[in-house]
N, C-alpha and C positions, 0 to 999 in steps of 0.2 A: 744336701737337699735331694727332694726323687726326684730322677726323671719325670719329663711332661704325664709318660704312659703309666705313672705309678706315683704312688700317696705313699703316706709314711702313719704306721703304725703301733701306738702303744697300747698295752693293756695290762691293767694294775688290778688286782682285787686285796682286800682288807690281809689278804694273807701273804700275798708276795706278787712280784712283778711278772706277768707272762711272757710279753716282748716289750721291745723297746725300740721305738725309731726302727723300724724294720722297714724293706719296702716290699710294697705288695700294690697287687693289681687289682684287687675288689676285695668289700669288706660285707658279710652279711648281717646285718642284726635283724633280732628282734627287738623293735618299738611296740610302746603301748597298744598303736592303733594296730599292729600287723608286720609283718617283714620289710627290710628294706635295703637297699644294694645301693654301695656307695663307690661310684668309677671316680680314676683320678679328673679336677674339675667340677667335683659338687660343689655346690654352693656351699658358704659357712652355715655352720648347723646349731645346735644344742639342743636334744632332744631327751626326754627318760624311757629306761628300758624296759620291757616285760622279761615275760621269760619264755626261751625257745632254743630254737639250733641259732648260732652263732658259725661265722666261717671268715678264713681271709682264704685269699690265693696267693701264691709267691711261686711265679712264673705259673706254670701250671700243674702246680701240687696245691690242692687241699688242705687246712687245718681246719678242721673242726670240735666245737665244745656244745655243751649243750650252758645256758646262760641264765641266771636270773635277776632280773634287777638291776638296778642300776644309772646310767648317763652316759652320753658319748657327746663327741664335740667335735664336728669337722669345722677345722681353721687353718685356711690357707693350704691347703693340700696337705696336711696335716691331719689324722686320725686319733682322737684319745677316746679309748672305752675305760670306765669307772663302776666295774662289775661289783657286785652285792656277794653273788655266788659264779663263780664257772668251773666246769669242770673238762677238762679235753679231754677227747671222744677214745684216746689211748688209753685212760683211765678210768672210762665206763665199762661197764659188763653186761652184755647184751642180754645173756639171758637172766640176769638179777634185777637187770631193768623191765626188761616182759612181762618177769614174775610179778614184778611191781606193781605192773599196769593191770595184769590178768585179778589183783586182791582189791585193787580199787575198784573195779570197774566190778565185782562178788559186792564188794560193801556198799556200792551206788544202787546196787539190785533190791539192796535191805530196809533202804532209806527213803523215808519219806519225802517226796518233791516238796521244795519251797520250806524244807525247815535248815536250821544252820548247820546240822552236821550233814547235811545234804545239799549245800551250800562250799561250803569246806571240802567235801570229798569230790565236787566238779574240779574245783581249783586243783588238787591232789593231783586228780586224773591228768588234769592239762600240762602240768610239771611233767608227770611220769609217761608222757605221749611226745613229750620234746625229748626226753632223756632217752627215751628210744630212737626216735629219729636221729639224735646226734650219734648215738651210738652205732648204727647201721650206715653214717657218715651222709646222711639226706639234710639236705640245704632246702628243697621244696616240697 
């Protein structure tokens, strides 16, 4: 079990385990509504994921992934994240993520407001603006 000063952390996506019972000192997600920081002591949770930067701390080093989708469940000082997609931030490419952002944000230019391929390419943009952020290891 963690210490008072530390939760316990696992993270599973559909393709393999990340951590498991780790402990760590703060966890970041992205929830639907916006970001949100979980000290040891939160209340029990269950909430679903959007997509964004993603982080724990363990002591005080960083891990960072960029995230999409998903469920988390704080219980009992216990942390489970139930990720769709994640990817850590050691396996992004900064500048292939840029690149990324820089062709969305050309084809958002092209596209009519309020129709669905202009609908679809905000969403794009917002993936490829977190994929940067995690990549360049930004939590805010």
């Amino acid at each position: 079990m963690a210490a008072n000063n530390q939760m316990q952390l696992s993270v599973v996506t559909p393709e393999k385990s990340i951590v498991t019972n780790i402990d760590v000192a703060s966890v970041v997600l992205p929830g639907e509504l916006g970001q949100m920081t979980l000290l040891p002591g939160h209340i029990n949770l269950l909430t679903t994921l959007g997509h964004g930067v993603f982080g724990y701390r363990v002591k005080d080093e960083w891990q960072i992934a960029f995230l999409a989708g998903g469920f988390a469940q704080v219980f009992n000082g216990s942390v489970t994240v139930l990720a769709e997609t994640m990817e850590m931030e050691k396996d992004l490419d900064l500048a292939k993520a840029e690149a990324n952002l820089k062709e969305i944000i050309t084809k958002l230019a092209q596209l009519k407001a309020g129709s669905s391929e202009y609908t679809s390419a905000l969403e794009e943009k917002g993936f490829a603006e977190s994929r940067v952020k995690a990549a360049q290891k930004k939590i805010h």
